[in-house]
C-alpha positions in Angstrom: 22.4 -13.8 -24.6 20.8 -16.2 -21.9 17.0 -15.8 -23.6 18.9 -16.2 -27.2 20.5 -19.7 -25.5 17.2 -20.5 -23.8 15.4 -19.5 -26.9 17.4 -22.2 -29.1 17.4 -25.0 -26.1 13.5 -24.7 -26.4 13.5 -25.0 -29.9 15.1 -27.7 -30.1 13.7 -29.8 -27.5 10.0 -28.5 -29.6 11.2 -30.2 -33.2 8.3 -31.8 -32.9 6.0 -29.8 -32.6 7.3 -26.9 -35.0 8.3 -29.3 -38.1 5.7 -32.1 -37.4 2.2 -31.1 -38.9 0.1 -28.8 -36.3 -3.2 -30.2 -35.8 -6.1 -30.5 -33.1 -5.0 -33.8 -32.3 -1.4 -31.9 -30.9 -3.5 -29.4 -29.8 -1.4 -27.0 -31.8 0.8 -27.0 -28.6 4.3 -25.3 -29.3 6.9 -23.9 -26.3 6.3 -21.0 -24.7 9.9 -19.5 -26.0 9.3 -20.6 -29.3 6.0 -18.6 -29.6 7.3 -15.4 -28.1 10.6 -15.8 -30.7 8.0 -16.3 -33.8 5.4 -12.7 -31.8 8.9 -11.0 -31.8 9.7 -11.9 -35.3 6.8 -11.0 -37.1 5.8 -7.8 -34.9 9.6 -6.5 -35.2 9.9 -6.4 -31.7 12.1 -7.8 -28.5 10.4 -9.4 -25.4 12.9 -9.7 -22.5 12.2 -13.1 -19.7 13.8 -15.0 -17.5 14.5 -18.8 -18.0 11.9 -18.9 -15.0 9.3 -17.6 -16.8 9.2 -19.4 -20.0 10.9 -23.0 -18.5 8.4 -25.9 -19.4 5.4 -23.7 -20.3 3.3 -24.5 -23.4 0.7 -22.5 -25.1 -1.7 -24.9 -26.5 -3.8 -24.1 -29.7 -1.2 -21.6 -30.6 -1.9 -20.8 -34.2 -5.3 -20.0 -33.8 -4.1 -17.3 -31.1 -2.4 -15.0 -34.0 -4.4 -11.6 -34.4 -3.7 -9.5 -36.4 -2.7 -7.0 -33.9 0.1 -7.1 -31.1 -2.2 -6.5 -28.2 -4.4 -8.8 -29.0 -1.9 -11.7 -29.9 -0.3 -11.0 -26.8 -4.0 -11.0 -24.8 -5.1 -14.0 -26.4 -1.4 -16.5 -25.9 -0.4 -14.8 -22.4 -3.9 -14.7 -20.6 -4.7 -18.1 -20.0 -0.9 -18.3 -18.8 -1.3 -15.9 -16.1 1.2 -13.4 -18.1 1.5 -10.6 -19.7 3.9 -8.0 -20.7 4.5 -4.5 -19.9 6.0 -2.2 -22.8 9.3 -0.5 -21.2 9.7 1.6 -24.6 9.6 1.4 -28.2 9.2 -2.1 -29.4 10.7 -3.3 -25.9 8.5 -5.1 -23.6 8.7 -7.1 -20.3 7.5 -10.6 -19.5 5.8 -10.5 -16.0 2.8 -12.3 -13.9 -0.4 -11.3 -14.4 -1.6 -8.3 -11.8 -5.4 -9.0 -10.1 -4.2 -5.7 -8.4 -3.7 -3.2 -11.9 -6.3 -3.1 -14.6 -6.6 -1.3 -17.3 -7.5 2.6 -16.9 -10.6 2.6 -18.6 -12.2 -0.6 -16.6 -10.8 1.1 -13.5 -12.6 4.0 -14.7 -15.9 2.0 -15.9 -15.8 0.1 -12.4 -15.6 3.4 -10.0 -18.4 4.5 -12.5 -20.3 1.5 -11.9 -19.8 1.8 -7.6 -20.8 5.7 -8.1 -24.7 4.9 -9.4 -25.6 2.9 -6.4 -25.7 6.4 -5.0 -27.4 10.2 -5.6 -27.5 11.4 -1.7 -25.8 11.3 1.5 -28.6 8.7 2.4 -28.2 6.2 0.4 -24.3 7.0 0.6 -24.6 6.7 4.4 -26.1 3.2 3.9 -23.6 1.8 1.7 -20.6 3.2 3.7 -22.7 1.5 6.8 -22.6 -1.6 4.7 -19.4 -1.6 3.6 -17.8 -1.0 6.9 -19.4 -4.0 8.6 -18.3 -6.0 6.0 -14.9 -4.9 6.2 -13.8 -4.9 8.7 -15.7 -8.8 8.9 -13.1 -9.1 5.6 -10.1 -8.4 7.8 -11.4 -11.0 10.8 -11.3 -8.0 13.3 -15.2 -8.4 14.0 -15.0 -8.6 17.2 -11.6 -7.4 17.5 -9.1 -9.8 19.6 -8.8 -9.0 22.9 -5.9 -7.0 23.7 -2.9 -7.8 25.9 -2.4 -6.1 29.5 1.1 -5.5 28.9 2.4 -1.9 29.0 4.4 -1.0 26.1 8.4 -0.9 26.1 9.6 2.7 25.9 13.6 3.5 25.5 15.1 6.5 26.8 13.7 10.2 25.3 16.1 11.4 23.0 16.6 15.4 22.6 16.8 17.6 19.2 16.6 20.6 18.2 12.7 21.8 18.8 11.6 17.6 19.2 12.0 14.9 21.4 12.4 10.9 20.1 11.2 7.9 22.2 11.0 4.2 20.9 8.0 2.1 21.2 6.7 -1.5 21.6 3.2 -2.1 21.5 1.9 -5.6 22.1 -1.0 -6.3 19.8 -1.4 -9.9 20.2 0.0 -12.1 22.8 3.4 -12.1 22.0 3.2 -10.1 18.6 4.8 -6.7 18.9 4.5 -3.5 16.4 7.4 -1.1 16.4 8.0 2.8 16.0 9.5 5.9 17.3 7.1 8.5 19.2 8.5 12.1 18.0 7.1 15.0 20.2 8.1 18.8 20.6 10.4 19.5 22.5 8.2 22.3 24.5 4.5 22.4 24.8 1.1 23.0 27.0 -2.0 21.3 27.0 -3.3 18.7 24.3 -1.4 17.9 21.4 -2.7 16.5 17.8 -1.5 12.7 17.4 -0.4 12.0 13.9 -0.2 8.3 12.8 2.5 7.8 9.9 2.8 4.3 8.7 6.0 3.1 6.7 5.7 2.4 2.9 7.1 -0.3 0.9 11.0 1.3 0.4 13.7 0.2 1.4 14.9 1.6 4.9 11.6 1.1 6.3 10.4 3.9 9.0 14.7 4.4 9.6 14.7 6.4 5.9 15.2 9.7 6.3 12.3 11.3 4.5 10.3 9.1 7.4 12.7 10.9 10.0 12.5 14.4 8.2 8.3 14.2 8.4 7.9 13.1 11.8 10.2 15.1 13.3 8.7 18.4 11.3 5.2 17.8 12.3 6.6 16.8 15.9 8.8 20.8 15.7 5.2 22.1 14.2 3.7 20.6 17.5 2.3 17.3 16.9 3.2 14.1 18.3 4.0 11.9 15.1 4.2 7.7 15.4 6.1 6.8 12.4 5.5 2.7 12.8 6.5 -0.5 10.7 4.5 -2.3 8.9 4.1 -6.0 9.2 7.2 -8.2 9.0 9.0 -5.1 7.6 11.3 -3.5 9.7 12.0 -4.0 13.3 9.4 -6.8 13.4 11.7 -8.8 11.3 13.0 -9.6 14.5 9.8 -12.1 14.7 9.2 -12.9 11.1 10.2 -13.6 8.0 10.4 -11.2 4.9 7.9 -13.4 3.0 5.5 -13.7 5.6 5.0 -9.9 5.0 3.5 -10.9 1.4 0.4 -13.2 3.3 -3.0 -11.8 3.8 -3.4 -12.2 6.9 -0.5 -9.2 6.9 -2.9 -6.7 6.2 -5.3 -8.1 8.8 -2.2 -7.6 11.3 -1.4 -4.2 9.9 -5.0 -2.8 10.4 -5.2 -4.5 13.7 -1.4 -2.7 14.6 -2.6 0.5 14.0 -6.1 0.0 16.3 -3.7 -1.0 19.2 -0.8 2.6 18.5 -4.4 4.2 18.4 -5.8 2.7 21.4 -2.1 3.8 23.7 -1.8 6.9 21.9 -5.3 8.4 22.6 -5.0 7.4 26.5 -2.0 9.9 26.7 -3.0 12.4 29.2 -1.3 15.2 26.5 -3.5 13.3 23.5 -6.0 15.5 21.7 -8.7 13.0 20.7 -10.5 15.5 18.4 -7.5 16.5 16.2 -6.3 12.8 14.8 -4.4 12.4 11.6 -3.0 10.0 9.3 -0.8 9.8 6.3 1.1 7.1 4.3 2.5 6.5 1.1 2.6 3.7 -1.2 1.2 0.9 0.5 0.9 2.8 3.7 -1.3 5.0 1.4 -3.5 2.4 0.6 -3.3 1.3 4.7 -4.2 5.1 5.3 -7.8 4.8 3.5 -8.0 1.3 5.0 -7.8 2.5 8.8 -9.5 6.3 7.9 -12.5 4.1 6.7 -13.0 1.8 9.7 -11.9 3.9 12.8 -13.9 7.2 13.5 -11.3 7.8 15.7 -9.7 9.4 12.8 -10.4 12.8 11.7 -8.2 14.0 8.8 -5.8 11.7 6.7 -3.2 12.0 3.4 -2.8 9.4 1.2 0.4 9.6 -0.7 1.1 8.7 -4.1 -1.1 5.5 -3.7 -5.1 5.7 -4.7 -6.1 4.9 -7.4 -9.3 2.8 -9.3 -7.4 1.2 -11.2 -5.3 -0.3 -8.4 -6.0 -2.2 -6.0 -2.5 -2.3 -3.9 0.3 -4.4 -5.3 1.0 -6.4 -2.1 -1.0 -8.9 -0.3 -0.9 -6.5 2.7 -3.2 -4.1 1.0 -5.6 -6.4 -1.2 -5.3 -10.1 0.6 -8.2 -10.1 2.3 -11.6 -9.6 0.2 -12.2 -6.3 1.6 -12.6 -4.9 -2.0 -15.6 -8.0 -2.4 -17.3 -5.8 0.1 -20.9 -4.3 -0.8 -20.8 -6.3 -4.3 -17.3 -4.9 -4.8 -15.7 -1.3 -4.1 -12.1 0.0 -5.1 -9.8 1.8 -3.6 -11.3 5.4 -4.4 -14.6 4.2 -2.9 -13.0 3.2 0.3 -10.9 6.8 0.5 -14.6 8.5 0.3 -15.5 6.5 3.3 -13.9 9.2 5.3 -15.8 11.7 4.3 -16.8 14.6 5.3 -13.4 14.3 7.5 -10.4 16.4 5.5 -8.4 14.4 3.0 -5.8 15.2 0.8 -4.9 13.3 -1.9 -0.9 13.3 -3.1 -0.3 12.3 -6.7 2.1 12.2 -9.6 3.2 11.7 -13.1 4.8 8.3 -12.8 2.9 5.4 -10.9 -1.1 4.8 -11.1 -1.8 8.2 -9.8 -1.1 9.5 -12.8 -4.6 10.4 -13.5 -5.7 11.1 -10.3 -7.5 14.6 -11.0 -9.1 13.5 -14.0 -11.3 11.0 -12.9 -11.2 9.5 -9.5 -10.7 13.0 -7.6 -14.2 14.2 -9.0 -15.7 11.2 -8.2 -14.6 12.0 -4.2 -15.5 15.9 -4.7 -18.8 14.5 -5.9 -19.0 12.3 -2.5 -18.0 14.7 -0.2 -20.6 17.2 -1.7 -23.7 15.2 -0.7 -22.4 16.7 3.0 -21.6 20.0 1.8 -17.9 20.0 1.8 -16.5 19.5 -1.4 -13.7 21.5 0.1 -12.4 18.9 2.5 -11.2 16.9 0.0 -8.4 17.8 -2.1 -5.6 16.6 -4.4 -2.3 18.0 -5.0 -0.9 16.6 -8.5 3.0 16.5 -9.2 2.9 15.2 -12.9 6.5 15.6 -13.2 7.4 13.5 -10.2 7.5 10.0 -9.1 6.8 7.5 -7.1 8.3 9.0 -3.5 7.6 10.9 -0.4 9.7 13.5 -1.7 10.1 16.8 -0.4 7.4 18.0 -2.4 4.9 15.5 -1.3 6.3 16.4 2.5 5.4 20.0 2.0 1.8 19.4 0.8 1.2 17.2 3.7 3.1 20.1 6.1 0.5 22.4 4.7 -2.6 20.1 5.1 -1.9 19.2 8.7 -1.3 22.3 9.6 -4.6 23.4 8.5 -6.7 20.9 9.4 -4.5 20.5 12.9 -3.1 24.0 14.0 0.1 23.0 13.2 2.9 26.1 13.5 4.0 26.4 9.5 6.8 28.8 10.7 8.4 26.2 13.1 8.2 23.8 9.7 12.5 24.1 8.8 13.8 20.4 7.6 17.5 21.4 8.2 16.3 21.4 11.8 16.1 17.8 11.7 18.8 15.1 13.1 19.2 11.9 11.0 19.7 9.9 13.0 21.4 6.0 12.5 19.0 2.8 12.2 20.4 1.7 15.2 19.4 4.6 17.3 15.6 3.7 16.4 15.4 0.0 17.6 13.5 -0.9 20.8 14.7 -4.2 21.2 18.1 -3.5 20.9 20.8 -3.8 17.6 20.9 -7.9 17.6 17.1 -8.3 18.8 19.0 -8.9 22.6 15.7 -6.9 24.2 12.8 -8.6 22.6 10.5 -9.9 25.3 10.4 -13.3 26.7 7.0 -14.2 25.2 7.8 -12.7 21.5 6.5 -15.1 19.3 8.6 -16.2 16.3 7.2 -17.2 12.8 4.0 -17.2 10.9 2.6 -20.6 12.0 2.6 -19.3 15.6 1.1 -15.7 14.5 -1.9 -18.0 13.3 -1.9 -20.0 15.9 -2.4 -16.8 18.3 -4.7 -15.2 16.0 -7.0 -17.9 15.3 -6.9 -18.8 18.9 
């Protein structure tokens, strides 16, 4: 009802422009709303906006924009807006921004394809990983990284399960900028341990969800100690920043840099085993996954989940803000997961996002990569075309299996009804109102700069 309203408002106010003669002179320029009522009308289909999205916008040279086609009408008026739609079913389709970060399948496909024959050996594929990680990590601004506070982190009291044990962490990364998790280990155990990074995703709960709590704690009851960690201004860190502030690029320079420091405390555990080092993500901790794999050695296996793709690039500043994918006269997202190579990596996908395609093109492509070392079997891809975009209990279990292998993880102490849920509250370090946060925590984005930059 409110686009039919809007729909007549513009018409009206674009008299005009509709009844008066259309001519170079006008520029053929007609309302937004007025065009997308005539594309519905003569393709017999519905386009649903909001008043946002079509409020004083003008298409100019509209008549000559008419193909004969949909698609192409719709390239041709909605391109040089910054728009396009997305078809939710038959004749229905959404108004939305254009997306740097999603192409088409077959350029993704044409662009991996294009990256791919600037190499035929693991010499000339050493060189450009070389290459690429220089500039990358130039990209982020960590080149030299920032010196690193003195400060021990903040630890709250070990909490007891069944088979695991639960500590809270702060870790001060920058003077006065702090990145939050929860430190699961078993409950009983000799010698060195595997350390196994796990980076929240963009859902809602952050690291408090409980598929977050049911992983962490399994790998911890398998005999691992897992550091499930938010990601910037998400979470606990909220507690400095603001929710938007989570969308800026310099968030994904934060987020790279967070993950340096919970490696750099981690490893200096005395019960750390430096040589078995893991990492897995989903959804933009997915793409944060390859990211970190790709730049620190330190990392030895990692599992991207439901996230890697070539024809998407990450649909949040925090994964493609910086110009880390103008690196080496561009790479994607595939090419920077083959970076950690020959290391073990599994690749999680499924039916439903932009993994969809995953084994038939871009998994090759990393087979191919890892065979220039002779172990095409390090890499592999487990496909769930029926399921969605989650860290579902299937997804879990693929990841139980691949640690285990790569790790020595115990598979027969893997049994999720084990696991306490426990509240959100139970999981903060600084307390449920923020009461603990440090004396010299910064607050807001201007100050982050400030302290970066400085």
């Amino acid at each position: 009802m409110k686009n039919i309203l809007l729909t007549l408002c513009l018409l009206l106010l674009g008299m005009p422009y509709l009844y008066a003669q259309q001519n170079s002179d006008s520029a053929y320029k007609r309302p937004l709303a007025a065009v997308l009522a005539d594309i519905e009308q003569r393709f017999h289909i519905k386009i649903r906006y909001s008043p946002a999205q079509v409020d004083n916008r003008w298409v100019l040279y509209a008549d000559w924009r008419y193909r004969p086609t949909l698609e192409a009408t719709l390239d041709n008026i909605l391109t040089p807006l910054d728009l396009k739609v997305r078809k939710e079913k038959d004749a229905v389709y959404k108004l939305g921004e254009y997306e740097y970060y999603r192409w088409p399948v077959a350029e993704g496909w044409a662009e991996l394809d294009r990256i791919a024959a600037q190499y035929s050996n693991i010499q000339q594929w050493e060189q450009r990983k070389k290459q690429l990680k220089s500039c990358m990590l130039e990209a982020l601004q960590l080149s030299p990284l920032p010196a690193a506070p003195a400060s021990s982190p903040v630890i709250t009291p070990e909490r007891k399960f069944d088979g695991y044990t639960v500590r809270n962490i702060a870790i001060e990364i920058l003077p006065g900028v702090y990145i939050n998790g929860s430190l699961y280990k078993p409950a009983h155990y000799k010698g060195k341990i595997p350390v196994i990074l796990n980076p929240d995703g963009h859902w809602e709960k952050q690291r408090y969800r409980p598929d977050c709590q049911y992983r962490c704690a399994s790998l911890a009851r398998m005999g691992a100690m897992a550091f499930s960690y938010d990601l910037f201004a998400w979470g606990e860190s909220l507690l400095q920043f603001d929710v938007p502030d989570h969308r800026k690029s310099l968030a994904m320079t934060i987020q790279a840099l967070g993950t340096i420091r919970i490696l750099d405390y981690l490893l200096s555990l005395r019960d750390a085993d430096t040589a078995r080092v893991g990492i897995t993500g989903g959804s933009g901790a997915g793409s944060h996954t390859v990211l970190v794999a790709a730049i620190d050695e330190r990392i030895k296996i990692s599992a991207p989940v439901v996230a890697i793709s070539s024809y998407f690039y990450g649909g949040c500043p925090c994964e493609s803000g910086m110009p880390v994918h103008a690196c080496g006269g561009r790479t994607d997202n595939v090419e920077i997961a083959a970076m950690a190579a020959p290391h073990p990596q599994l690749l999680v996908s499924d039916g439903q996002d932009w993994t969809d395609k995953t084994p038939e093109h871009d998994f090759p492509y990393l087979q191919k990569v890892y065979g220039y070392y002779n172990k095409s079997g390090n890499v592999s891809n487990v496909h769930l075309p029926a399921e969605g975009h989650d860290f579902g209990i299937n997804k879990r279990q693929a990841v139980y299996e691949f640690m285990a292998k790569y790790l020595g993880l115990d598979m027969h102490a893997l049994d999720e009804s084990k696991v306490t849920i426990e509240k959100e509250s139970a999981m903060y370090v600084f307390g449920e109102k923020g009461e603990k946060l440090p004396a010299n925590a910064i607050h807001g984005f201007d100050q982050l700069e400030k302290v970066f930059y400085k």
